[in-house]
C-alpha positions as CSV (number, residue, x, y, z in Angstrom):
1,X,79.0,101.9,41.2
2,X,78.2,98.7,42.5
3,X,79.2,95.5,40.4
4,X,77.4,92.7,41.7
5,X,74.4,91.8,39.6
6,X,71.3,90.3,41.2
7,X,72.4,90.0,45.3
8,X,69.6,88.2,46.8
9,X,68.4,88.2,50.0
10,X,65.3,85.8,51.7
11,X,62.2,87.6,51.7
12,X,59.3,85.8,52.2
13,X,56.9,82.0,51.5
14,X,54.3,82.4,48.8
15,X,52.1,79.8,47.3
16,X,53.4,77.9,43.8
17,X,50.5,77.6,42.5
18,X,49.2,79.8,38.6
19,X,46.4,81.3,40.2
20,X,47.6,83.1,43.4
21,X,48.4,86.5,43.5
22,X,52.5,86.2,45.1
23,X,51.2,87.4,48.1
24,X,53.5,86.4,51.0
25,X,52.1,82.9,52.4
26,X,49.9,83.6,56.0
27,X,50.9,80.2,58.1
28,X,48.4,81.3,60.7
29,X,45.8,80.7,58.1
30,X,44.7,76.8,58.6
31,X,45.5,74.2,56.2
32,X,43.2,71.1,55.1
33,X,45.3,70.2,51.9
34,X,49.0,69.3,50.7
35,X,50.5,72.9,49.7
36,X,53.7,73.6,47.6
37,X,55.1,76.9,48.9
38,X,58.4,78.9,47.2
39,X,61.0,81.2,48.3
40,X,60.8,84.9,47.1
41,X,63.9,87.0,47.5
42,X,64.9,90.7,47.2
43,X,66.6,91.5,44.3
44,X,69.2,94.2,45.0
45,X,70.1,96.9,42.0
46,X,72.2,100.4,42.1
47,X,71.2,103.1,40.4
48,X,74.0,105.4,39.1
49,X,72.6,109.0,37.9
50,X,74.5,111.5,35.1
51,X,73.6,114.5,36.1
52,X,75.3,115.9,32.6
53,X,76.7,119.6,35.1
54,X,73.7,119.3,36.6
55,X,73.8,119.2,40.4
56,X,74.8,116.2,42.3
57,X,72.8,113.2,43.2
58,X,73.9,110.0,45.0
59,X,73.4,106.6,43.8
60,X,70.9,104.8,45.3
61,X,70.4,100.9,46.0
62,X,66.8,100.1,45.3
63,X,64.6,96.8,45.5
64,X,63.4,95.3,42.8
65,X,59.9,94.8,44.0
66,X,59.5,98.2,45.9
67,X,61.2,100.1,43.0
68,X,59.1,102.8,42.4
69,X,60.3,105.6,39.5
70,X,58.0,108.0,41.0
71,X,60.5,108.8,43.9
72,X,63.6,109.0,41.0
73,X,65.2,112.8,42.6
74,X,65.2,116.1,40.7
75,X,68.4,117.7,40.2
76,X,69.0,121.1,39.3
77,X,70.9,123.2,36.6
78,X,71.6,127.1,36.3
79,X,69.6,127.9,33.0
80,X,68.2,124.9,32.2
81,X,64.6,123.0,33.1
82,X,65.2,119.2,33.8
83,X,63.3,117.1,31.3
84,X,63.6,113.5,33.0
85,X,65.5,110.7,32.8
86,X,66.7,109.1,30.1
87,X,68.3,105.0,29.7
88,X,70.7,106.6,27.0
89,X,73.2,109.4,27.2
90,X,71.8,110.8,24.1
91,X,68.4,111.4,26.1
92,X,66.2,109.3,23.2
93,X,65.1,106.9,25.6
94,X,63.0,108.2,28.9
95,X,62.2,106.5,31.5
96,X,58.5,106.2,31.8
97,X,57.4,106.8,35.4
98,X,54.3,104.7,34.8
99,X,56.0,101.7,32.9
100,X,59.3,101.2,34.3
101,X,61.0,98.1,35.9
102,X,64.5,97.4,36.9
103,X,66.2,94.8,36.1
104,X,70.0,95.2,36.2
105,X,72.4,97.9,37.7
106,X,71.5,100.8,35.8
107,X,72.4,104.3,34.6
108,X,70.5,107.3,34.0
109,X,71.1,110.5,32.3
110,X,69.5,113.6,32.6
111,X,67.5,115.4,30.0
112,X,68.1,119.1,30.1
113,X,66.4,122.3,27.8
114,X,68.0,125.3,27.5
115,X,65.9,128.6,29.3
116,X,65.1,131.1,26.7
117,X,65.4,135.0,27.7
118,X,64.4,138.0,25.3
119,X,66.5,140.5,24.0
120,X,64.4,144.0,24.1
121,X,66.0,146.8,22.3
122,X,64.4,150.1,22.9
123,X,65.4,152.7,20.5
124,X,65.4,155.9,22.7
125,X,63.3,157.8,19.6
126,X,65.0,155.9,16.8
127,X,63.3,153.1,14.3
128,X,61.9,150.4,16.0
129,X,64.2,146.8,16.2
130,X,62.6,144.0,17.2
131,X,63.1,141.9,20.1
132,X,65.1,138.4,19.7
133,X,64.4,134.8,21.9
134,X,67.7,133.3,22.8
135,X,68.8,130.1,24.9
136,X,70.7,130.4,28.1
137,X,74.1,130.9,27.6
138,X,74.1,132.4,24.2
139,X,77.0,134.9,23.9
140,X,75.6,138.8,22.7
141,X,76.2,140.6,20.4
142,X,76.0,138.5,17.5
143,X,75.3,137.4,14.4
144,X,71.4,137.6,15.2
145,X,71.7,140.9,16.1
146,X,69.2,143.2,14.2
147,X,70.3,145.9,11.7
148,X,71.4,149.3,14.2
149,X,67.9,152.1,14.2
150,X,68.2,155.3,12.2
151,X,67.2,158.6,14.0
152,X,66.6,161.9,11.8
153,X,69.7,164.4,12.6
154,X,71.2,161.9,15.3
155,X,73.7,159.4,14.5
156,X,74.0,155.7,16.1
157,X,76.1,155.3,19.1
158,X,75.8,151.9,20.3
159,X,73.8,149.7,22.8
160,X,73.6,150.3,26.2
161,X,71.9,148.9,29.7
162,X,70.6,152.0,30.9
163,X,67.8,154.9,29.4
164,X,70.0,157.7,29.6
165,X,73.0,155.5,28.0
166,X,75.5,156.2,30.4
167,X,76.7,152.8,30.3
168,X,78.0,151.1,27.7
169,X,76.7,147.6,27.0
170,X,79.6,144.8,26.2
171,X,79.5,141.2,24.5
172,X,78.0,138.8,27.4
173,X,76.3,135.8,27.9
174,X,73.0,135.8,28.4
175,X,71.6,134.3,31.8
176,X,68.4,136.3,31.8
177,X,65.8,138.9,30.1
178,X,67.4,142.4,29.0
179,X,67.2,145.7,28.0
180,X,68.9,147.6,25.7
181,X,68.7,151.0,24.7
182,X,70.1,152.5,21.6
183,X,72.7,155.3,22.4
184,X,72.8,158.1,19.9
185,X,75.0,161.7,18.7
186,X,74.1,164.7,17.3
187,X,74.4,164.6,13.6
188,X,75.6,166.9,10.6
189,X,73.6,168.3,7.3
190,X,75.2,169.1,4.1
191,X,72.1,171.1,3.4
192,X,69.9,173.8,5.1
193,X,67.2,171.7,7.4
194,X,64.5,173.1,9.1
195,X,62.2,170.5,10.9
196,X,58.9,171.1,12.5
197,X,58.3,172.9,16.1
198,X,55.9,172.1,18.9
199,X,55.1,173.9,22.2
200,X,53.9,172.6,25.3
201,X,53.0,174.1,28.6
202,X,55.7,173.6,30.8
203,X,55.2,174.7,34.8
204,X,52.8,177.6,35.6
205,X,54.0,180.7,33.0
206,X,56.7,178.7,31.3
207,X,56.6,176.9,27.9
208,X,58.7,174.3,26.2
209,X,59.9,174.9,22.5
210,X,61.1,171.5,21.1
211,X,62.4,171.2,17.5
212,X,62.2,167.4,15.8
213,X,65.6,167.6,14.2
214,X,68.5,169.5,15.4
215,X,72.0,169.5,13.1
216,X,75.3,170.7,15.4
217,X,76.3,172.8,12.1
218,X,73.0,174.7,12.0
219,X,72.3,177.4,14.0
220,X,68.8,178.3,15.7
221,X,67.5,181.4,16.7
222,X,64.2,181.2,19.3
223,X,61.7,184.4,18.5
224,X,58.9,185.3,20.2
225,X,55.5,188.0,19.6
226,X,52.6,188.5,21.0
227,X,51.0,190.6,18.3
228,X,47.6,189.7,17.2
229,X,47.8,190.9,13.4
230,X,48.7,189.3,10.5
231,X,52.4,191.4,10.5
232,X,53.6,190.4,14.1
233,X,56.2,192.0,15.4
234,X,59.2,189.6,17.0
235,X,61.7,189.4,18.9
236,X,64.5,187.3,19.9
237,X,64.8,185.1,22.8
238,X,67.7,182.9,22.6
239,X,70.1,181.2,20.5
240,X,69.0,177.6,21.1
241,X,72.0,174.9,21.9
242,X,69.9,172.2,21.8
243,X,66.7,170.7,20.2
244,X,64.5,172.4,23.2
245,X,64.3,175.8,25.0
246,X,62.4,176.6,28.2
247,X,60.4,180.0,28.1
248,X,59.4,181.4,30.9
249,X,57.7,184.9,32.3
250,X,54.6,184.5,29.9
251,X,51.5,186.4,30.6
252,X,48.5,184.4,31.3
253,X,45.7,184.6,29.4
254,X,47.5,186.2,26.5
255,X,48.8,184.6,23.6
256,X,52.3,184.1,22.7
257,X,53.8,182.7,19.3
258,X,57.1,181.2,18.8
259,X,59.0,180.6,15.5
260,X,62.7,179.7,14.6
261,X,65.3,181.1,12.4
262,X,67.5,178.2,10.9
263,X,70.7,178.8,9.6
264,X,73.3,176.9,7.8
265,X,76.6,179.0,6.0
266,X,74.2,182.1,4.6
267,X,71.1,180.2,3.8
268,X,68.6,180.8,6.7
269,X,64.9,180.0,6.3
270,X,62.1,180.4,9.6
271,X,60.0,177.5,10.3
272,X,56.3,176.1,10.9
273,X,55.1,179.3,13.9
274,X,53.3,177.8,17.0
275,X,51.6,179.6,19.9
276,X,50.3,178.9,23.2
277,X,48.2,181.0,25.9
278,X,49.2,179.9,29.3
279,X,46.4,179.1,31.7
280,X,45.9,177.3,34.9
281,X,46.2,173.7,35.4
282,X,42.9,171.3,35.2
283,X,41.4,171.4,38.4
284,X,41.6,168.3,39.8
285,X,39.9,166.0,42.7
286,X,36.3,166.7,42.6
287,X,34.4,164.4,44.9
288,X,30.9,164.2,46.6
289,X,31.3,164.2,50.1
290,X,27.4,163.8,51.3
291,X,24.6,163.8,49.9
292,X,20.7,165.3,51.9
293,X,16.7,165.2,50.4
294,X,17.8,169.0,49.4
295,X,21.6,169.1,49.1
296,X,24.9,168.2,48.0
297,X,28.6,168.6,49.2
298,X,31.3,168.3,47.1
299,X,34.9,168.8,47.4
300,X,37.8,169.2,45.2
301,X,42.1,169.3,45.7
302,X,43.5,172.8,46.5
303,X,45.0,174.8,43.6
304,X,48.3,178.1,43.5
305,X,45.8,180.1,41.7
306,X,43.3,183.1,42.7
307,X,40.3,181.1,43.2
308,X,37.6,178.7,41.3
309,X,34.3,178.4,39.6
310,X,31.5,175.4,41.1
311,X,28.9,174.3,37.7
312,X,26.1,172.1,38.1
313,X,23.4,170.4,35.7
314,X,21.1,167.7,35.3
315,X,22.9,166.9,32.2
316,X,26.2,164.6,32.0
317,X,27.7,166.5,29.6
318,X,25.7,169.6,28.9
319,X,23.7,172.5,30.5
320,X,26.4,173.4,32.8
321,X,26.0,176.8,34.9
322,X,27.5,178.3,37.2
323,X,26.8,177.6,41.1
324,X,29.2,179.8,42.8
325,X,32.5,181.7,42.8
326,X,34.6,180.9,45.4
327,X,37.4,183.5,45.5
328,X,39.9,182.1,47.8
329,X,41.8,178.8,46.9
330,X,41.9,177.4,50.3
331,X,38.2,177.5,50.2
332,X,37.9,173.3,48.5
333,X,34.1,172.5,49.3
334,X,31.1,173.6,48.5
335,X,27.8,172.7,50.0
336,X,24.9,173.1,47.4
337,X,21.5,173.7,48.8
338,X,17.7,174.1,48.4
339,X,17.9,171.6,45.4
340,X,15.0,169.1,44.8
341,X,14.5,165.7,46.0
342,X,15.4,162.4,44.3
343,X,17.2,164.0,41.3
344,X,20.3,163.5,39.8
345,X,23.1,166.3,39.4
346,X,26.3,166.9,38.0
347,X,29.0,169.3,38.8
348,X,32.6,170.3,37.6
349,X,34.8,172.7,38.9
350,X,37.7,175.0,37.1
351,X,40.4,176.9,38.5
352,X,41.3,180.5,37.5
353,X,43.9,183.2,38.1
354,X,43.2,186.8,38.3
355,X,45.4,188.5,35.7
356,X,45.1,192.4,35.4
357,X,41.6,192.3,37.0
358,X,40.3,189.8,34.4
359,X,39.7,186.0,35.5
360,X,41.6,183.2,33.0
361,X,40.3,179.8,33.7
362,X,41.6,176.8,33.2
363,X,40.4,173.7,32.4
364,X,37.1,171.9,33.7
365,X,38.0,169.0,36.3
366,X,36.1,165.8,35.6
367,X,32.3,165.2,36.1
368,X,30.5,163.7,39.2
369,X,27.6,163.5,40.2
370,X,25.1,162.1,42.7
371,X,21.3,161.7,43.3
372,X,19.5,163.3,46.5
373,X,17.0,161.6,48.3
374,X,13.5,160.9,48.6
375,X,11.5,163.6,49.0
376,X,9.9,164.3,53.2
377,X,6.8,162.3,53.1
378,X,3.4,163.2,54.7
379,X,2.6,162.4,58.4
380,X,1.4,159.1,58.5
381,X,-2.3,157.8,59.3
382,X,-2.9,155.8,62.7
383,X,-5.1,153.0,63.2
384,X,-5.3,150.9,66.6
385,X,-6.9,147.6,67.2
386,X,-5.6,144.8,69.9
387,X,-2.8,146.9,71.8
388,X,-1.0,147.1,68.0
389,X,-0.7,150.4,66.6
390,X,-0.8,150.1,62.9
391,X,1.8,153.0,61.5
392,X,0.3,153.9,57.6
393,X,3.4,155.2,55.9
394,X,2.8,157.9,53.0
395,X,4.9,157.0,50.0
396,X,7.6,158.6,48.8
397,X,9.4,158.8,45.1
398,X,12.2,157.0,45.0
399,X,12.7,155.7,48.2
400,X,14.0,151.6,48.7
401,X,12.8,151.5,52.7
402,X,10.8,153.7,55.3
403,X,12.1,154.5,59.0
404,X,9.6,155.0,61.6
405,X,10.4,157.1,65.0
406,X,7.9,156.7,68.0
407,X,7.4,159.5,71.4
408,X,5.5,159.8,73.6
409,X,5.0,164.1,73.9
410,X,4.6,165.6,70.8
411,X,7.8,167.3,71.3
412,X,9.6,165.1,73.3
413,X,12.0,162.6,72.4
414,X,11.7,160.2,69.1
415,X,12.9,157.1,69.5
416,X,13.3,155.0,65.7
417,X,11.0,151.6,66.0
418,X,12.0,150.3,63.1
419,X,12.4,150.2,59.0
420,X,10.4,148.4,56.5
421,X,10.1,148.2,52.8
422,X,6.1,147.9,53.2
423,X,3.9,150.7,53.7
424,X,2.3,150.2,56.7
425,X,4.3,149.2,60.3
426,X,2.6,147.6,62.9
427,X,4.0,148.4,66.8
428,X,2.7,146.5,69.6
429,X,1.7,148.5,72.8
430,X,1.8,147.9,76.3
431,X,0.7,151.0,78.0
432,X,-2.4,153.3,77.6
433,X,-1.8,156.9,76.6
434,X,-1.2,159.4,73.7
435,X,1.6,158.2,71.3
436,X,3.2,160.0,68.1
437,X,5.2,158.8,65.2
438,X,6.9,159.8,62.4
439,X,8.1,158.5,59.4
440,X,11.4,159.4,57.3
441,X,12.0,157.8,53.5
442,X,15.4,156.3,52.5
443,X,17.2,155.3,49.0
444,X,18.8,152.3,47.6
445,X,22.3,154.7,48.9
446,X,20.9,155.2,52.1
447,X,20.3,159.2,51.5
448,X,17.2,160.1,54.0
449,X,15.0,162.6,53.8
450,X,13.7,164.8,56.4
451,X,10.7,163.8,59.1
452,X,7.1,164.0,58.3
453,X,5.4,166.1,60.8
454,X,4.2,163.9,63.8
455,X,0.5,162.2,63.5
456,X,-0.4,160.9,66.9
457,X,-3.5,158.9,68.7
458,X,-4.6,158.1,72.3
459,X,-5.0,154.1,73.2
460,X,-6.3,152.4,75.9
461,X,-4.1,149.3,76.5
462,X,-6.3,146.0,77.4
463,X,-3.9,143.7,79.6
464,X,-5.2,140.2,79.7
């Protein structure tokens, strides 16, 4: 760092007098009166930074009347966010970017704040723990550490950095956000347990059994029945090694029960029974494609089962009925006809599976629906005057805009003139002869219906 205070160097003449501004002195400016002019200097100070293990910065020789603090550099330190700068080492004193003047050689110290990252601890099943918010650097596990979760049947087995706890999490220091996930073992019982069962449909005919507590010195015995009575007659399906068992080779459309036999020494007691029938998956992906005055395509995704049922209504969520079979599953559209003009209609579509002649549906896909257009207006009326044919549309229900289609043979080609939202169109003419027109009525969707039939009328065409 530099040691001499206050080198001065000439800068520039300025007038000595109170009320001038210490601009430098103009001498092409004339002069009419005695003047007293004084010497300004630059006044040359260093400027030594303390980064405090920040990143480096230089020290930087700065004029006194130049010296702006705006253009003081930024450093930079892994974890922290720079706060400033500060006239004591202490960082009590900052340096006010609006306020500040140098006067002497000077040091300044960087103000830095810890980052803070959050712990998460995800208990894989367990009790909940909640998360912590510690500063950069802060060495884990420690003393903050919540209390370890509890798990029925399973005992603790430490913290680790993946789901699965594969591996093993170890004291670190913390440099960003983390993870953990609480590890656990299969626990013992001194006492016969049973827990609670649930089933769930697995893949096509397959179920999954799951248990909610599972002791390593119990044993569990899956059974099965398919009676219907009150006195159902089972049988066994496996000796379970772990909290859930996989059955598969069910019958669809029938229903299945499930219960387990717990044992511990020679106590043995069954628990809660649950059942499922297997059926096919939701059907899924049911779209309009288009939409006519007097029909309605929709389309849906393609299914392994036999084949699937089409519903429609004019109902949301009621009033359903069927619209078709359709018996072959690559079969995935359906276009509904002869329905009425500018209505709304909904449709759903299920899936089913043909089991010993007998169809076993699954559930309904979800509801769309879609509105078809204006119903085919009546020819239009014709009225000429001036070499402008005046096209009088007939008004339809529902309809935003009107298209009209001109010819010149009755059943020639129609060429579309024009749209309007008014009910008349007016088309100027410039030969004589027999014309015909037609007119077409359009939604806010831009769903058409058909063409009126044609109305036509023979002009004479008065060139001027």
């Amino acid at each position: 760092m530099e040691t001499d205070l206050g080198a001065k160097q000439f800068a520039y003449w300025k007038r000595d007098d109170w009320n001038y501004d210490g601009q430098p002195f103009d001498f092409e400016t004339p002069i009419y009166i005695n003047l007293d002019l004084a010497a300004t200097y630059l006044q040359k100070y260093t400027i030594h930074f303390d980064t405090k293990e920040g990143s480096n910065v230089q020290d930087i020789v700065v004029n006194k009347l130049t010296f702006k603090t705006t253009s003081l550099p930024t450093p930079s330190k892994e974890g922290y966010d720079f706060t400033g700068w500060y006239l004591d080492s202490a960082c009590k004193t900052k340096v006010d970017q609006a306020t500040y003047k140098i006067g002497e050689n000077t040091i300044l110290y960087a103000g830095w704040q810890a980052k803070k990252y959050t712990v998460t601890f995800d208990s894989n099943g367990g009790s909940a723990v909640s998360s912590l918010t510690l500063e950069h650097g802060t060495t884990i596990p420690n003393q903050s550490f919540p209390a370890n979760p509890t798990k029925d049947a399973y005992v603790f087995a430490g913290w680790y950095t993946d789901k699965e706890a594969t591996k093993e999490f170890y004291e670190t220091k913390l440099t960003s956000d983390i993870t953990l996930y609480a590890g656990w073992k299969r626990g013992e019982t001194s006492e016969l347990a049973l827990g609670d069962i649930t089933i769930t449909k697995d893949d096509n005919n397959s179920a999954l059994v799951t248990i909610d507590k599972f002791y390593t010195n119990q044993k569990y015995t899956l059974y099965k029945s398919t009676s219907t009575g009150k006195k159902k007659k089972w049988s066994k399906v496996a000796v379970m090694t772990g909290d859930s068992y996989l059955v598969t080779g069910l019958t669809f459309g029938k229903k299945t029960y499930f219960r387990i036999k717990v044992e511990l020494g020679k106590s043995n007691k069954y628990t809660n029974t649950v059942n499922i029938t297997v059926k096919p998956d939701k059907a899924t992906g049911l779209k309009v494609v288009s939409v006519g005055a007097k029909n309605i395509m929709v389309s849906w995704d393609k299914s392994r089962y036999s084949g699937y049922e089409l519903q429609r209504s004019t109902k949301p969520t009621s009033g359903f009925k069927k619209v078709t079979f359709l018996t072959k599953n690559s079969k995935t559209s359906y276009n509904n006809k002869k329905l009425k003009s500018a209505k709304t209609y909904y449709y759903r579509v299920r899936t089913y599976k043909v089991v010993r002649g007998k169809k076993v549906y699954g559930a309904y896909s979800d509801v769309v629906s879609a509105t078809t257009g204006p119903a085919t207006p009546k020819k239009p009326s014709l009225k000429y005057s001036n070499n402008t044919m005046t096209v009088n549309l007939k008004s339809s229900k529902t309809a935003a805009y009107y298209e009209v289609k001109r010819s010149t043979k009755k059943n020639g080609k129609y060429t579309t003139i024009g749209t309007t939202n008014e009910l008349s169109y007016n088309d100027t003419l410039e030969k004589s002869g027999t014309y015909y027109y037609k007119e077409r009525a359009c939604n806010a969707a831009g769903v058409c219906s058909g063409w009126s039939s044609p109305a036509s009328k023979k002009v004479k065409v008065v060139k001027e």
